[in-house]
PyMOL Python script that loads the backbone (N, CA, C, O; Angstrom):
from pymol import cmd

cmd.read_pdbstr("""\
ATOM      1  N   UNK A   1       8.522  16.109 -13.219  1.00  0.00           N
ATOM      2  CA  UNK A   1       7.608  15.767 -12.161  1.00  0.00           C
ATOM      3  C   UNK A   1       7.265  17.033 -11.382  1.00  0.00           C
ATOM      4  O   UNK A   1       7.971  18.037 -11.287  1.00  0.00           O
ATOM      5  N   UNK A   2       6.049  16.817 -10.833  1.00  0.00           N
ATOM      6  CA  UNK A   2       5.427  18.602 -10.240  1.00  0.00           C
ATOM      7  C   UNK A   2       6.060  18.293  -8.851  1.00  0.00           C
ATOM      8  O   UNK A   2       6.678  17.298  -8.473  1.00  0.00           O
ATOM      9  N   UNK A   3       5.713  19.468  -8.190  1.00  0.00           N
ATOM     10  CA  UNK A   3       6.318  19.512  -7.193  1.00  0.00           C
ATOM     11  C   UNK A   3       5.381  18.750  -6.088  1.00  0.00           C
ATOM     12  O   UNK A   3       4.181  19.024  -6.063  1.00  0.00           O
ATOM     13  N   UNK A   4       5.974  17.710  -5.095  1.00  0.00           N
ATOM     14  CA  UNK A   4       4.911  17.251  -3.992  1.00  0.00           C
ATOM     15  C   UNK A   4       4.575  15.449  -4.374  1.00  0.00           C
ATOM     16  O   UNK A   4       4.334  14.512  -3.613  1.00  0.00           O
ATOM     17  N   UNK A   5       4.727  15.532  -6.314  1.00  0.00           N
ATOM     18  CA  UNK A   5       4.245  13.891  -6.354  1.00  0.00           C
ATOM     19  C   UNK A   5       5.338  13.060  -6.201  1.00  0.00           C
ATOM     20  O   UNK A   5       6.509  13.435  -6.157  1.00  0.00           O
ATOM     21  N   UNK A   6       4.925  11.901  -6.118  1.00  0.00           N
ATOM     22  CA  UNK A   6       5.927  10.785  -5.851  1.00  0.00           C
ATOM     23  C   UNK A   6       6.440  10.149  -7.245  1.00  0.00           C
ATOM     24  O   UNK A   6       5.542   9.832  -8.025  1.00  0.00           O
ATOM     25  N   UNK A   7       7.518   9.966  -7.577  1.00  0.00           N
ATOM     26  CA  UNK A   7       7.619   8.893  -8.735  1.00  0.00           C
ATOM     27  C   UNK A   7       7.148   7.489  -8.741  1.00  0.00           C
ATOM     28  O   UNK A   7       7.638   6.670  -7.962  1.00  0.00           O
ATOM     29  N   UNK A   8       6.313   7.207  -9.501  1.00  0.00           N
ATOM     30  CA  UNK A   8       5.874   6.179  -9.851  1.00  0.00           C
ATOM     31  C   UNK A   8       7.049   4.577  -9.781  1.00  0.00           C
ATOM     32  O   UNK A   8       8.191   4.532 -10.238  1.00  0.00           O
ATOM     33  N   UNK A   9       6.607   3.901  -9.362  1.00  0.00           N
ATOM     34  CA  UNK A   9       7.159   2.520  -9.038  1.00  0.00           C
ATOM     35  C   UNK A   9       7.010   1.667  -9.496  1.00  0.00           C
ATOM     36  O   UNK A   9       5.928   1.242  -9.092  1.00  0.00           O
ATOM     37  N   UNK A  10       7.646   0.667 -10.542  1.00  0.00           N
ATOM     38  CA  UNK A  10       7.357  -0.265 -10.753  1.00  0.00           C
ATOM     39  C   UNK A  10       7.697  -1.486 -10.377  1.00  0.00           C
ATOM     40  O   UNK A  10       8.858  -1.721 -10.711  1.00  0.00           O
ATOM     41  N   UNK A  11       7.032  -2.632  -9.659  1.00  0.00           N
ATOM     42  CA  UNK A  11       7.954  -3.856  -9.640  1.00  0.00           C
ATOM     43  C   UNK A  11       6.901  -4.838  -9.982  1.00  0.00           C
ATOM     44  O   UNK A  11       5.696  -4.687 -10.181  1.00  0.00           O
ATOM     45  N   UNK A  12       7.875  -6.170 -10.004  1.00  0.00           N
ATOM     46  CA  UNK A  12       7.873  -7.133 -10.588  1.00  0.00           C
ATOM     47  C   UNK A  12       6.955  -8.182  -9.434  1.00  0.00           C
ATOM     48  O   UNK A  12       7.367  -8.234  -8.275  1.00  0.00           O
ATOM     49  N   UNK A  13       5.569  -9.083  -9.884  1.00  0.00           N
ATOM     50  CA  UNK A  13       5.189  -9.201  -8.945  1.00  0.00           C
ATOM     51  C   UNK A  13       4.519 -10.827  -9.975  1.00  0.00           C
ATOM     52  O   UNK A  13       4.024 -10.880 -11.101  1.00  0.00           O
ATOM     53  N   UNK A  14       4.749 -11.715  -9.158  1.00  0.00           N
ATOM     54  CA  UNK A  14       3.836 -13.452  -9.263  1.00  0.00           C
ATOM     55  C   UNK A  14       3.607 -13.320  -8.380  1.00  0.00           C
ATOM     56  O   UNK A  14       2.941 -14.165  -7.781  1.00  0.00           O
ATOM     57  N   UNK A  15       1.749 -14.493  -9.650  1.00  0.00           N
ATOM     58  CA  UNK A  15       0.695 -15.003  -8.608  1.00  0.00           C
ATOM     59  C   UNK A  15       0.304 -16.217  -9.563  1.00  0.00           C
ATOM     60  O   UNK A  15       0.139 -16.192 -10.783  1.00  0.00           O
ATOM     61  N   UNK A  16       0.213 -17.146  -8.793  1.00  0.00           N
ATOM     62  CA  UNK A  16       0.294 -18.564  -8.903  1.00  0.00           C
ATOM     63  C   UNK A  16      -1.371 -19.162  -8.982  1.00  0.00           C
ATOM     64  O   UNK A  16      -2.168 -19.216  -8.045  1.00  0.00           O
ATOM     65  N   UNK A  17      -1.600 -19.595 -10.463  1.00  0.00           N
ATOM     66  CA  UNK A  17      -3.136 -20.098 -10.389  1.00  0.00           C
ATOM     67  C   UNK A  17      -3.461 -22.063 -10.135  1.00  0.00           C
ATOM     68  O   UNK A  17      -3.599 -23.007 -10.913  1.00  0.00           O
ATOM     69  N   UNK A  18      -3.464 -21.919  -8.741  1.00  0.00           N
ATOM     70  CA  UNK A  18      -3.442 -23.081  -8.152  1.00  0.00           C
ATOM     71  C   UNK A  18      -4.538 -24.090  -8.155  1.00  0.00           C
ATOM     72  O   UNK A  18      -5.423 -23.767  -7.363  1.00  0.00           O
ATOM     73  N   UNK A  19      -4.794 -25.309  -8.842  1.00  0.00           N
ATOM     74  CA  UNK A  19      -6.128 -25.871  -9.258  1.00  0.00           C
ATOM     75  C   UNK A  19      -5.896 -26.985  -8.559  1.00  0.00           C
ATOM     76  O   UNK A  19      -4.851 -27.320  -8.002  1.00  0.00           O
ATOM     77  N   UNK A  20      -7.335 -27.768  -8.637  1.00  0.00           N
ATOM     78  CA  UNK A  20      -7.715 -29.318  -7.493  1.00  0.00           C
ATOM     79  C   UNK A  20      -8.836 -29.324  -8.324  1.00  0.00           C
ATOM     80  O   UNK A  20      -9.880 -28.700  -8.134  1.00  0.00           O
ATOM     81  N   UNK A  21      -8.595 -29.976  -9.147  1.00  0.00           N
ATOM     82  CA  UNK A  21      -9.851 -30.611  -9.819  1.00  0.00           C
ATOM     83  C   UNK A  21     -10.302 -29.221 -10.774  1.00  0.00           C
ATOM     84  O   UNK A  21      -9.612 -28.635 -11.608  1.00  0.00           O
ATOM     85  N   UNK A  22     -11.802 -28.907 -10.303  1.00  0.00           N
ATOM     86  CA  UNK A  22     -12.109 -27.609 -11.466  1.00  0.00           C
ATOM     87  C   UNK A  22     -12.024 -26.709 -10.030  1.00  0.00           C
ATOM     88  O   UNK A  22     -12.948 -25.908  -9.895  1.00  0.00           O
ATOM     89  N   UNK A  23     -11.027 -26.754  -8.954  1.00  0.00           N
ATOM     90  CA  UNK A  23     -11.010 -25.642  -8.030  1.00  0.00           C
ATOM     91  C   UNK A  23     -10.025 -24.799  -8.180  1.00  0.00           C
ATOM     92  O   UNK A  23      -8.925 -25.025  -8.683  1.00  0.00           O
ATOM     93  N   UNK A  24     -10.651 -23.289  -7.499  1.00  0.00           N
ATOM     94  CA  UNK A  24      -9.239 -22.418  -8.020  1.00  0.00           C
ATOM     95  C   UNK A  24      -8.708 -21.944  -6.510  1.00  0.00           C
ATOM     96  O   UNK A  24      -9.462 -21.440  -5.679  1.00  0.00           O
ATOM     97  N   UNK A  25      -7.646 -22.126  -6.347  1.00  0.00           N
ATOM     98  CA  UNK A  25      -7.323 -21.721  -4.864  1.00  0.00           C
ATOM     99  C   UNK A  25      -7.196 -20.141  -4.739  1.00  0.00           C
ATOM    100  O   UNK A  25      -6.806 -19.453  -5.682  1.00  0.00           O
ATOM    101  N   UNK A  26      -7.487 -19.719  -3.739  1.00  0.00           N
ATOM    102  CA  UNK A  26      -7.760 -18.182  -3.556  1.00  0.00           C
ATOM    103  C   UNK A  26      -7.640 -18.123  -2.348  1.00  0.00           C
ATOM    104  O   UNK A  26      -8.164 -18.839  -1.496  1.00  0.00           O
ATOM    105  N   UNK A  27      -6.547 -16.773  -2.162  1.00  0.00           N
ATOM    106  CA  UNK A  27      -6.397 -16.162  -0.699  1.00  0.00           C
ATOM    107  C   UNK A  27      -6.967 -14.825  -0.414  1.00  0.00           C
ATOM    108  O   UNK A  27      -7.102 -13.907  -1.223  1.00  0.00           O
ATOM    109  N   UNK A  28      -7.355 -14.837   1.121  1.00  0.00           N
ATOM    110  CA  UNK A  28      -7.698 -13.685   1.487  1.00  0.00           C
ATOM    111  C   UNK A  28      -7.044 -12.481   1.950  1.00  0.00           C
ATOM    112  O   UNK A  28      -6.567 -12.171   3.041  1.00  0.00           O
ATOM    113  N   UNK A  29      -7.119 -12.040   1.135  1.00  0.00           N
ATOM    114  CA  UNK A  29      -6.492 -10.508   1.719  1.00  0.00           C
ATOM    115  C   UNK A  29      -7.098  -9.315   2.364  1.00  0.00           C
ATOM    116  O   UNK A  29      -8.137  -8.822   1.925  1.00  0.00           O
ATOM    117  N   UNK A  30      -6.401  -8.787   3.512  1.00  0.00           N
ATOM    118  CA  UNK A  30      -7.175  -7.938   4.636  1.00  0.00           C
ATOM    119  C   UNK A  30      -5.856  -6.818   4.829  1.00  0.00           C
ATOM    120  O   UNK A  30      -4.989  -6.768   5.701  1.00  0.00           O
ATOM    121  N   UNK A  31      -6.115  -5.922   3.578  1.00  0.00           N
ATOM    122  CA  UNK A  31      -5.435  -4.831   4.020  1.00  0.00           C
ATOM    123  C   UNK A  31      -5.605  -3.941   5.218  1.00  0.00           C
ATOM    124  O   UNK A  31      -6.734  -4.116   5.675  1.00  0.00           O
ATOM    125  N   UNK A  32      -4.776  -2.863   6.051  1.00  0.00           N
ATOM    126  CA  UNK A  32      -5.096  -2.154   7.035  1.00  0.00           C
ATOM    127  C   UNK A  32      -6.229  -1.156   6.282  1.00  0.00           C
ATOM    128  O   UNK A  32      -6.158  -0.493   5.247  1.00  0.00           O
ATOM    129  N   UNK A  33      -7.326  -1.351   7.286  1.00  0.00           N
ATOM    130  CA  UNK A  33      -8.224  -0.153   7.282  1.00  0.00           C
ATOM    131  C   UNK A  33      -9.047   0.208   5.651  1.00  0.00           C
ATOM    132  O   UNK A  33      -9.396   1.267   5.128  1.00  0.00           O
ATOM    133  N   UNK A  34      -9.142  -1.519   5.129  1.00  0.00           N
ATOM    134  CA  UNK A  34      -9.782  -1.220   3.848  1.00  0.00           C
ATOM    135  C   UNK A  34     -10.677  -2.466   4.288  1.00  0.00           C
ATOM    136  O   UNK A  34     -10.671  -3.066   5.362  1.00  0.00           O
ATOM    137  N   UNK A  35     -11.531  -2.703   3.025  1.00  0.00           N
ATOM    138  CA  UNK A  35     -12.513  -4.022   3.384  1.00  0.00           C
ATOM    139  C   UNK A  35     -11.645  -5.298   2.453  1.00  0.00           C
ATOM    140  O   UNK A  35     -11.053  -5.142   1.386  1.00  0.00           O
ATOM    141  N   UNK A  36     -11.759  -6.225   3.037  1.00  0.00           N
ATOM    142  CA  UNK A  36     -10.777  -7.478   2.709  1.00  0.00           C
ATOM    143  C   UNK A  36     -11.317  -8.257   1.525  1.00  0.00           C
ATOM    144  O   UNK A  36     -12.529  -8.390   1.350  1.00  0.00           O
ATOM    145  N   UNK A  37     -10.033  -8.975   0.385  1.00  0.00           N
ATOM    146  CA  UNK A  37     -11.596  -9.100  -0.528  1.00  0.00           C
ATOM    147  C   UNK A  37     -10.033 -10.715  -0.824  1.00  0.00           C
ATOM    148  O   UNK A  37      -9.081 -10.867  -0.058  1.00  0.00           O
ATOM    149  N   UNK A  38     -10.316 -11.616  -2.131  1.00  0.00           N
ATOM    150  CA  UNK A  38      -9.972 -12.727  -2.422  1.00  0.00           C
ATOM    151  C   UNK A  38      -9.076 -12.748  -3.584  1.00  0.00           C
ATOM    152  O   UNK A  38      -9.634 -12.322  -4.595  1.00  0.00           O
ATOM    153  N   UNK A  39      -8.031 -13.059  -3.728  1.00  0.00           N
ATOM    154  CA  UNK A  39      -6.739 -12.948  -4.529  1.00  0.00           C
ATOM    155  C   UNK A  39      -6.441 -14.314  -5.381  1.00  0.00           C
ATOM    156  O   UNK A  39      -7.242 -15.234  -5.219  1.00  0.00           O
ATOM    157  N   UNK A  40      -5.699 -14.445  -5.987  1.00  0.00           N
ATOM    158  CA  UNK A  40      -4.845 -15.339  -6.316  1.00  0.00           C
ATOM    159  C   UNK A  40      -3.377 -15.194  -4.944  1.00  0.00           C
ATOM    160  O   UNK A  40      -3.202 -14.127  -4.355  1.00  0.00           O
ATOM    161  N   UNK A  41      -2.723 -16.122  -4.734  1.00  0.00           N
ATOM    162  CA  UNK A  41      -1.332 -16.339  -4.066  1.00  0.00           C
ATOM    163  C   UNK A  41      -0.737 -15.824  -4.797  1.00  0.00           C
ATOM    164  O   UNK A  41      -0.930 -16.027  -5.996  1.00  0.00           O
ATOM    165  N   UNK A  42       0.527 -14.680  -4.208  1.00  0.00           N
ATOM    166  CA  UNK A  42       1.495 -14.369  -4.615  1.00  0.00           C
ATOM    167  C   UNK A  42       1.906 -12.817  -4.439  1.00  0.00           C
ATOM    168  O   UNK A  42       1.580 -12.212  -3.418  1.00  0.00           O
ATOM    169  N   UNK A  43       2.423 -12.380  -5.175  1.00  0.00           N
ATOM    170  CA  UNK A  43       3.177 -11.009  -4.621  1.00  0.00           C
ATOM    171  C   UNK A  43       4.123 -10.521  -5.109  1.00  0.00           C
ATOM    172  O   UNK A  43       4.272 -10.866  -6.281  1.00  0.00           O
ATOM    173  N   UNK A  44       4.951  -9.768  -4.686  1.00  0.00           N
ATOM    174  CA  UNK A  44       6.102  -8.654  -5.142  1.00  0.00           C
ATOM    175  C   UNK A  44       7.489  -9.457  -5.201  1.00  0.00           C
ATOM    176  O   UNK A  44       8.234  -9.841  -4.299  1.00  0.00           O
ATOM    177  N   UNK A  45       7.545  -9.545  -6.293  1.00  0.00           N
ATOM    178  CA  UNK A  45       9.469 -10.226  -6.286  1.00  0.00           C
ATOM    179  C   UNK A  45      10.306  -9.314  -5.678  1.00  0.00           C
ATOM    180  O   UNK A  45      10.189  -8.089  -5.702  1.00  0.00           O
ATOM    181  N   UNK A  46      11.356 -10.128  -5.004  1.00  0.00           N
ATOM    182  CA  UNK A  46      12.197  -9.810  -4.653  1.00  0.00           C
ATOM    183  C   UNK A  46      13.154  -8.170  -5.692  1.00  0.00           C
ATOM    184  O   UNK A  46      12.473  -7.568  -6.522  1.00  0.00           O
ATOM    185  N   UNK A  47      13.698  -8.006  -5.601  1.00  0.00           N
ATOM    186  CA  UNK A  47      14.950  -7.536  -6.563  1.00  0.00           C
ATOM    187  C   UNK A  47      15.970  -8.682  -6.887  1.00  0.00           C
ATOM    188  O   UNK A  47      16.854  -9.213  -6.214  1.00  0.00           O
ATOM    189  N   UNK A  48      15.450  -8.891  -8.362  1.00  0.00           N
ATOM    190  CA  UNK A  48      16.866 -10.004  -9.306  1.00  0.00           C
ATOM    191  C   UNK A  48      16.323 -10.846  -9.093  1.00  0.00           C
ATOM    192  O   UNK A  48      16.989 -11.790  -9.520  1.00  0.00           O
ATOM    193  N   UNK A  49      14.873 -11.419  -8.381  1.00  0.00           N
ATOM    194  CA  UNK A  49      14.731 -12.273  -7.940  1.00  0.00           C
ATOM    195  C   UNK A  49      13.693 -13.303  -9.139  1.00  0.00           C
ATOM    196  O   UNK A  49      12.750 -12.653  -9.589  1.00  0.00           O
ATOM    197  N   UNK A  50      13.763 -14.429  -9.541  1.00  0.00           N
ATOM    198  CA  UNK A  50      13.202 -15.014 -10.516  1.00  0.00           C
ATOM    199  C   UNK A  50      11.922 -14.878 -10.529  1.00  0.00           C
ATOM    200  O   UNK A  50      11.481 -14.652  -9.401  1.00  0.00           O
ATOM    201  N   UNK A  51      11.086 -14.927 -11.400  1.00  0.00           N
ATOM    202  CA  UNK A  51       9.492 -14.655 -11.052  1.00  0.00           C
ATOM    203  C   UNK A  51       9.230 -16.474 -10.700  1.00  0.00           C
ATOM    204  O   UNK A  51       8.461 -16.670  -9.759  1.00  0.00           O
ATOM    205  N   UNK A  52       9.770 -17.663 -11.337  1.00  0.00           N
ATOM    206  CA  UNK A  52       9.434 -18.817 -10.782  1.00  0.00           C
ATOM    207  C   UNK A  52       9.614 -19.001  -9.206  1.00  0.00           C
ATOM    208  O   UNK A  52       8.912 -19.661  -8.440  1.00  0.00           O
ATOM    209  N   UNK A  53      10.409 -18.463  -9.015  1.00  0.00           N
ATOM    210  CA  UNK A  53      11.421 -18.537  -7.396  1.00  0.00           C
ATOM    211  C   UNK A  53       9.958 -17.305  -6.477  1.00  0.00           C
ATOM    212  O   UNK A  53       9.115 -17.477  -5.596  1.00  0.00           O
ATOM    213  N   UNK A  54      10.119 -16.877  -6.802  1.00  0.00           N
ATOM    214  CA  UNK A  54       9.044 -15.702  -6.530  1.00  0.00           C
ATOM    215  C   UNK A  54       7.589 -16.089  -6.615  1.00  0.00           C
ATOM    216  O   UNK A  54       6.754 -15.600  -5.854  1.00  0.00           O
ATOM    217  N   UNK A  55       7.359 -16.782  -7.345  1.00  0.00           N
ATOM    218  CA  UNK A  55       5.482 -17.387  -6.951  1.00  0.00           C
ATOM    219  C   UNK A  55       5.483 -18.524  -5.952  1.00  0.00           C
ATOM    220  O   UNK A  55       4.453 -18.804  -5.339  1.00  0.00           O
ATOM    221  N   UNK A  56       6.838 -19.317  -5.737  1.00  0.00           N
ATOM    222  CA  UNK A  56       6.852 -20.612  -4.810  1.00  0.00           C
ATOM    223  C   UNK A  56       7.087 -19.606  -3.736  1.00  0.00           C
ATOM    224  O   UNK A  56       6.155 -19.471  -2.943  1.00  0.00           O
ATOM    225  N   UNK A  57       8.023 -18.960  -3.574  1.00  0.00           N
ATOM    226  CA  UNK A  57       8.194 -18.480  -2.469  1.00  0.00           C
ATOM    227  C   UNK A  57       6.629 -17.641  -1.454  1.00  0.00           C
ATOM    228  O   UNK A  57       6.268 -17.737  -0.281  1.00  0.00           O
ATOM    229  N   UNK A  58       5.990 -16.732  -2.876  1.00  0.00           N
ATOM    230  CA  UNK A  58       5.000 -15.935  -2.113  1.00  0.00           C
ATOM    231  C   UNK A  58       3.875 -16.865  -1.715  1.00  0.00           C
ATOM    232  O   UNK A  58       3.292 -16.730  -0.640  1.00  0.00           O
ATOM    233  N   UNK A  59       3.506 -18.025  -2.790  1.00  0.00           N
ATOM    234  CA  UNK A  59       2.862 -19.293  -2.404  1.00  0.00           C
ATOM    235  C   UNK A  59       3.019 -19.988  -0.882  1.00  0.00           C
ATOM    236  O   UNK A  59       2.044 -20.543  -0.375  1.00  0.00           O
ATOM    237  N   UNK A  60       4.161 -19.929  -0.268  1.00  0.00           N
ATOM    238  CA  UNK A  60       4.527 -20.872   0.893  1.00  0.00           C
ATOM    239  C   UNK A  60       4.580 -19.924   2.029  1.00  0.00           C
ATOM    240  O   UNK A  60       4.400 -20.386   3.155  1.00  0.00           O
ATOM    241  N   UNK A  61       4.870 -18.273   1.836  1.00  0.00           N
ATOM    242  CA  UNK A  61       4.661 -17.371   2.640  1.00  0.00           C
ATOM    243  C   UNK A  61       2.743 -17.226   2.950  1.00  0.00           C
ATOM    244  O   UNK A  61       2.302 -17.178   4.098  1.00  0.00           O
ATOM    245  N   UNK A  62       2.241 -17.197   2.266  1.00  0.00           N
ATOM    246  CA  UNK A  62       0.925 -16.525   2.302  1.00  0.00           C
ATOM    247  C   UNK A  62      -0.160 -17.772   2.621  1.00  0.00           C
ATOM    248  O   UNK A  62      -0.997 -17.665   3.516  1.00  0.00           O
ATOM    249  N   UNK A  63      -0.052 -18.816   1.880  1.00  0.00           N
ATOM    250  CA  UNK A  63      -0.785 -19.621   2.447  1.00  0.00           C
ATOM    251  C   UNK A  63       0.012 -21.012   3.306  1.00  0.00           C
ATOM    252  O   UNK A  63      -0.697 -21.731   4.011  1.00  0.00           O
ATOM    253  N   UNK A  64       0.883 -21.178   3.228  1.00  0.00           N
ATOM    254  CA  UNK A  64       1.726 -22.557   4.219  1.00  0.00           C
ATOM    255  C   UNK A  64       1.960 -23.548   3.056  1.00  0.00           C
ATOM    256  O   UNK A  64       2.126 -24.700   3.459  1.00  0.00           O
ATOM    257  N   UNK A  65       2.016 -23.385   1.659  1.00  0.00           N
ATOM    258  CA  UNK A  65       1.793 -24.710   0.647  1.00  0.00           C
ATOM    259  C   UNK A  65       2.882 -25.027   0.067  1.00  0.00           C
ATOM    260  O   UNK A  65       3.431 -23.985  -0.289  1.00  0.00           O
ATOM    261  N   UNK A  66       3.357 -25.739  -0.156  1.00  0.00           N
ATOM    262  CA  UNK A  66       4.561 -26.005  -1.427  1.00  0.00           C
ATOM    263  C   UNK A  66       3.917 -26.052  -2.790  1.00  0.00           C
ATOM    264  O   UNK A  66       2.894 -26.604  -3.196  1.00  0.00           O
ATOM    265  N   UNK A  67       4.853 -25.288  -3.383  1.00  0.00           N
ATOM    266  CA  UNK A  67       4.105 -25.081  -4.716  1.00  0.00           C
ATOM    267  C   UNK A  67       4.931 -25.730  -6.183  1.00  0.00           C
ATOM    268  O   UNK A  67       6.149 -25.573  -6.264  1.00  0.00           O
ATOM    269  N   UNK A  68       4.523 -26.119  -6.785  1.00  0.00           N
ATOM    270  CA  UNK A  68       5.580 -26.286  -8.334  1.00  0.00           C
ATOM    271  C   UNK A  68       5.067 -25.376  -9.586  1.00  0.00           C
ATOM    272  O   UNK A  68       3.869 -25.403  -9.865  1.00  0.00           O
ATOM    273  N   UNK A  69       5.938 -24.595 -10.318  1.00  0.00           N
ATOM    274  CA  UNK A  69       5.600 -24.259 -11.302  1.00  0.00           C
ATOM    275  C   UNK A  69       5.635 -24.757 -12.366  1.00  0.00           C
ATOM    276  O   UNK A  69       6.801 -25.074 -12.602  1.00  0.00           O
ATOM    277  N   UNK A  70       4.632 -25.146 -13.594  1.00  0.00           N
ATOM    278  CA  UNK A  70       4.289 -25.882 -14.703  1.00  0.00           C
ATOM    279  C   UNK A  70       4.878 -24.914 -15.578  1.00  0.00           C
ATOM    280  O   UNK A  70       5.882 -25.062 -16.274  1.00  0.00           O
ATOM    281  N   UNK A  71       4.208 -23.997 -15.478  1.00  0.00           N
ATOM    282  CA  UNK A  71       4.470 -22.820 -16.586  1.00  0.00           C
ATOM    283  C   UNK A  71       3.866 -22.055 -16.538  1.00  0.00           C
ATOM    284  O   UNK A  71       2.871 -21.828 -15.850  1.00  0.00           O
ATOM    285  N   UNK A  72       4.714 -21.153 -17.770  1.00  0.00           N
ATOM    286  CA  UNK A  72       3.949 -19.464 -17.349  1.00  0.00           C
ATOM    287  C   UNK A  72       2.741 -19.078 -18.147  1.00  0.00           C
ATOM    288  O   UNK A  72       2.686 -19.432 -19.324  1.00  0.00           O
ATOM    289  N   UNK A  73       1.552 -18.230 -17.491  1.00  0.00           N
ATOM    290  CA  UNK A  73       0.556 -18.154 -18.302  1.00  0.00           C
ATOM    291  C   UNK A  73       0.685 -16.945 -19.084  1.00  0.00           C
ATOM    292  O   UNK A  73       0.223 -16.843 -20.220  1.00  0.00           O
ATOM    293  N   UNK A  74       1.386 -15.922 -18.408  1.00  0.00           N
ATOM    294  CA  UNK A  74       1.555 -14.598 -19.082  1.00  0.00           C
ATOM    295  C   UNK A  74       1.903 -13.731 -18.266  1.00  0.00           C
ATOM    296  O   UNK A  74       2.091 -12.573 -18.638  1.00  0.00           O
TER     297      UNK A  74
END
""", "prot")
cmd.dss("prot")
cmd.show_as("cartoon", "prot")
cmd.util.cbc("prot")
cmd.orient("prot")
């Protein structure tokens, strides 16, 4: 690594594709000091933390919902 860069990071991150009929639920996201744009729910797992456990959880943090997971899409 050169001198000055950062090492690269990887983590582990669910997002939950939430439907109502042919609707797709979508959250808004409003980073600091960028322009805010529309997501899927969800986010950065924990450490060790299950990716199922981890989309209910970022699901109920971000928008207020209880969520169930069916299964995984990929």
């Amino acid at each position: 690594m050169r001198s000055g860069m950062a090492a690269a990071e990887s983590r582990l991150a669910s997002y939950g594709v939430c439907l109502d009929s042919d609707h797709v639920l979508l959250a808004r996201y409003v980073p600091a000091k960028r322009i805010a744009d529309w997501r899927l729910p969800g986010g950065k797992a924990e450490h060790g933390e299950d990716p199922f456990d981890a989309v209910v959880r970022e699901i109920a943090e971000k928008i207020g919902c209880d969520g169930v997971v069916e299964r995984l899409l990929g």
